[in-house]
C-alpha positions as CSV (number, residue, x, y, z in Angstrom):
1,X,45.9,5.8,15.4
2,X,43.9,8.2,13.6
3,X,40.3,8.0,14.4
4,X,37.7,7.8,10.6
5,X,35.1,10.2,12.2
6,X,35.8,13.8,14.3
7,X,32.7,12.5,16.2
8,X,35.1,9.9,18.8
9,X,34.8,11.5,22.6
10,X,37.2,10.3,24.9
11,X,35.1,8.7,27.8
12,X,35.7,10.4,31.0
13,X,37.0,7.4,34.2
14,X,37.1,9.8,37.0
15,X,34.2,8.9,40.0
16,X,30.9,9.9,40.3
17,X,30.2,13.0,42.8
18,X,27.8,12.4,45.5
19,X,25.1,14.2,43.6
20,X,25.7,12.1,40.5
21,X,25.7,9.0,42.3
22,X,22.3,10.1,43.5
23,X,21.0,10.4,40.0
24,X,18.9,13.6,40.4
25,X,20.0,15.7,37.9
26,X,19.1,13.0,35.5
27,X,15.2,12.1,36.5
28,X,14.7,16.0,36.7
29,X,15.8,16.0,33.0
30,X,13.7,13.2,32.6
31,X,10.5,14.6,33.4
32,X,11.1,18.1,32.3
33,X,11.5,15.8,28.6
34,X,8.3,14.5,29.6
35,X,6.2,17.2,30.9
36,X,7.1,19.4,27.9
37,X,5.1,16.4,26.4
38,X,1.7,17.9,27.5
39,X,2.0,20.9,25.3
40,X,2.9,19.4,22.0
41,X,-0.1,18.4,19.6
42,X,-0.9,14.4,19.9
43,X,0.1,12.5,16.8
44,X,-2.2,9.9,17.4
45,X,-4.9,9.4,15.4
46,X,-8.2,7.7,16.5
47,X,-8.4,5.5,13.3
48,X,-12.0,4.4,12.7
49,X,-13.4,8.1,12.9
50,X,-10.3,9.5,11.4
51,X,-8.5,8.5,9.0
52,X,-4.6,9.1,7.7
53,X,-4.5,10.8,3.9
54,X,-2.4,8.6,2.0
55,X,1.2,9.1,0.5
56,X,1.3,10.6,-3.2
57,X,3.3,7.1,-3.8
58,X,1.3,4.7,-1.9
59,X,0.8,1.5,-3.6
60,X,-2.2,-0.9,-1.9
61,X,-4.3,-3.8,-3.5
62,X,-4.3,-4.6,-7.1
63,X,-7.2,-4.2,-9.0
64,X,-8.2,-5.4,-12.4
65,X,-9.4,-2.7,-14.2
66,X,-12.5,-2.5,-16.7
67,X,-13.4,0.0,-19.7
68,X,-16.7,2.4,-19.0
69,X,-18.1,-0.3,-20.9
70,X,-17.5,-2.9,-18.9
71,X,-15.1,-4.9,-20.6
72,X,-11.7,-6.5,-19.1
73,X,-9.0,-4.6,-20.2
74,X,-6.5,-7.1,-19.0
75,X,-5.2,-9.1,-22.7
76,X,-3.2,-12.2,-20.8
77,X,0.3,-10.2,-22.5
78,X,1.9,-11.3,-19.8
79,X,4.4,-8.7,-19.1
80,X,3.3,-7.7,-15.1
81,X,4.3,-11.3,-14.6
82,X,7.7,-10.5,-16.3
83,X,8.1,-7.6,-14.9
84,X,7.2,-9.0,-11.5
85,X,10.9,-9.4,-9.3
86,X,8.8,-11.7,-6.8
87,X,7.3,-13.8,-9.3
88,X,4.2,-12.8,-7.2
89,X,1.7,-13.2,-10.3
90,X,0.6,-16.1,-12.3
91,X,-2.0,-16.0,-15.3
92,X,-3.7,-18.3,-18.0
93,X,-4.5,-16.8,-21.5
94,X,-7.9,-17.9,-23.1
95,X,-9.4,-16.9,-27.0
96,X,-12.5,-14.9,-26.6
97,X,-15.2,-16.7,-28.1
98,X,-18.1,-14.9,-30.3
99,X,-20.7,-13.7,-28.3
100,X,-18.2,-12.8,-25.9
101,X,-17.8,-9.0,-27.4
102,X,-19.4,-7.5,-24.3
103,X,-16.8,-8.9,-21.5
104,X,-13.5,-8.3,-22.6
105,X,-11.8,-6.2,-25.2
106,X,-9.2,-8.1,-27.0
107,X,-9.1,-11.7,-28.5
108,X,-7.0,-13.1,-26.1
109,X,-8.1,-12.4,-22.1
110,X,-6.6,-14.0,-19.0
111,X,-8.8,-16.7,-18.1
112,X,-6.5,-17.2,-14.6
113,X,-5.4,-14.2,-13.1
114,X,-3.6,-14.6,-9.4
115,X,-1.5,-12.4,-7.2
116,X,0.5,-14.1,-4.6
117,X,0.2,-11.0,-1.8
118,X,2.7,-12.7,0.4
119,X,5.3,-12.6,-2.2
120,X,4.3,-9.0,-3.8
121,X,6.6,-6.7,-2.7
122,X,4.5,-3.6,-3.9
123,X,7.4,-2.3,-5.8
124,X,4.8,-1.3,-8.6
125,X,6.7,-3.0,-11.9
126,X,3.5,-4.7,-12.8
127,X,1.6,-1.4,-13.2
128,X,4.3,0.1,-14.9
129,X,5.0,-2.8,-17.9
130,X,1.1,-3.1,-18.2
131,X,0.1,-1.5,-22.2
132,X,-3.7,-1.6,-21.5
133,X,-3.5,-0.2,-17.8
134,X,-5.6,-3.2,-17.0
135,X,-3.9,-3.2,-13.5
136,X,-3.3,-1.0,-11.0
137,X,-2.0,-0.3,-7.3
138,X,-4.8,1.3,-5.4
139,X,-5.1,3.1,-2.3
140,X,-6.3,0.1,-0.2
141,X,-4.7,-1.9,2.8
142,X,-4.3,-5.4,2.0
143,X,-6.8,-7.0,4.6
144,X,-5.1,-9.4,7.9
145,X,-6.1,-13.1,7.5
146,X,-4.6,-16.5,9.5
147,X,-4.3,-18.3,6.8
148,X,-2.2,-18.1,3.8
149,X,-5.2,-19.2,1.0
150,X,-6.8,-16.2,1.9
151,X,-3.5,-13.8,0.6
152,X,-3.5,-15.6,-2.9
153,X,-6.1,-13.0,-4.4
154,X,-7.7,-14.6,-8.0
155,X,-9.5,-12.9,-11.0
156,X,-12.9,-12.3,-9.1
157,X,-11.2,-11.1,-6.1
158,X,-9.3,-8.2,-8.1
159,X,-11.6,-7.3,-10.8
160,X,-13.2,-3.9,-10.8
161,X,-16.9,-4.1,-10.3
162,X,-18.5,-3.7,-13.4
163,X,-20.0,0.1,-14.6
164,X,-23.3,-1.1,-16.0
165,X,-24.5,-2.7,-12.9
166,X,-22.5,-1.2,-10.1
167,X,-21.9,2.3,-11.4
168,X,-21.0,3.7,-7.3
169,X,-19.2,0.7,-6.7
170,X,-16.7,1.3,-9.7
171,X,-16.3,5.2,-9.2
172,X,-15.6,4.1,-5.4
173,X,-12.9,1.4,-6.8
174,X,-11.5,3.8,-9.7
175,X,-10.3,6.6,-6.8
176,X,-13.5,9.2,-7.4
177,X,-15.2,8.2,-3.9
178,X,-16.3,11.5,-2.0
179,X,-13.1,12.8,0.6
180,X,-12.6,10.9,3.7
181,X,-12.5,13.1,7.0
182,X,-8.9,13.2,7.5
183,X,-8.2,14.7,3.4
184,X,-11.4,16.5,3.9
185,X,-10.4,18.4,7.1
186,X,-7.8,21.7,6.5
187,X,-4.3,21.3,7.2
188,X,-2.9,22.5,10.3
């Protein structure tokens, strides 16, 4: 029989020697592997001092997003619930009423926005099939919680804070926040 890979070893029968029955040669290889250990650099980081720069591609919470004005951008289209493969997000469209100039931008807004986070899959479509880039995939960890209420994040939860009164808050949600230790620091 002709073996798929050139990678098949025959596997040796004959008995062990007395120094292999022993096992010697194999713990001194053992902890020559592990003292060679001491000299290499320490990948472990100590994370609440330092912190891990984040993949290029990292996707994290979603965020609704806001104009400089303050204004939702989000227009209840619906196509980041299409687009969604989990069927993670849900939404309610809602006419802007007059008076109502200032909050969003469009006639038509989402009145219920919710992301399912234990469905979401952070594969990204919704950000991609948004027209308005009223959501987006931020560079945040989606916090631990026991219960599973607490994953189902709603319009308040993922709304940008707004500009006008929480200027430092928004530049902080939009990415602009000053370097964290860890991007800050030189490469090695």
């Amino acid at each position: 029989m002709q073996a798929l890979t050139n990678r098949a070893k025959d596997v040796s029968r004959k008995p062990m020697s007395f120094m292999e029955s022993l096992y010697l040669p194999a713990i001194f290889k053992g902890m020559a592997i592990t003292f060679s250990h001491i000299f290499k650099k320490n990948p472990t980081i100590s994370y609440p001092e330092q912190k891990r720069p984040f993949s290029p591609v990292f996707r994290g919470l979603h965020v609704l997003n806001r104009d400089e004005e303050g204004r939702e951008n989000c227009t209840a289209c619906g196509l980041c619930a299409v687009a969604c493969p989990a069927e993670a997000i849900t939404m309610e469209a809602a006419e802007r009423l007059p008076g109502e100039e200032s909050l969003y931008r469009e006639e038509k807004y989402a009145a219920k926005y919710e992301i399912n986070m234990l469905r979401c899959i952070f594969c990204g479509l919704c950000e991609e099939a948004c027209p308005k880039d009223a959501i987006y995939l931020s560079e945040t960890f989606v916090p631990a919680s026991f219960t599973r209420k607490s994953f189902i994040y709603g319009k308040p939860d993922l709304l940008i804070p707004n500009p006008k009164t929480d200027p430092e808050g928004y530049e902080k949600a939009r990415g602009k926040a000053e370097p964290t230790t860890a991007s800050a620091a030189s490469p090695n």
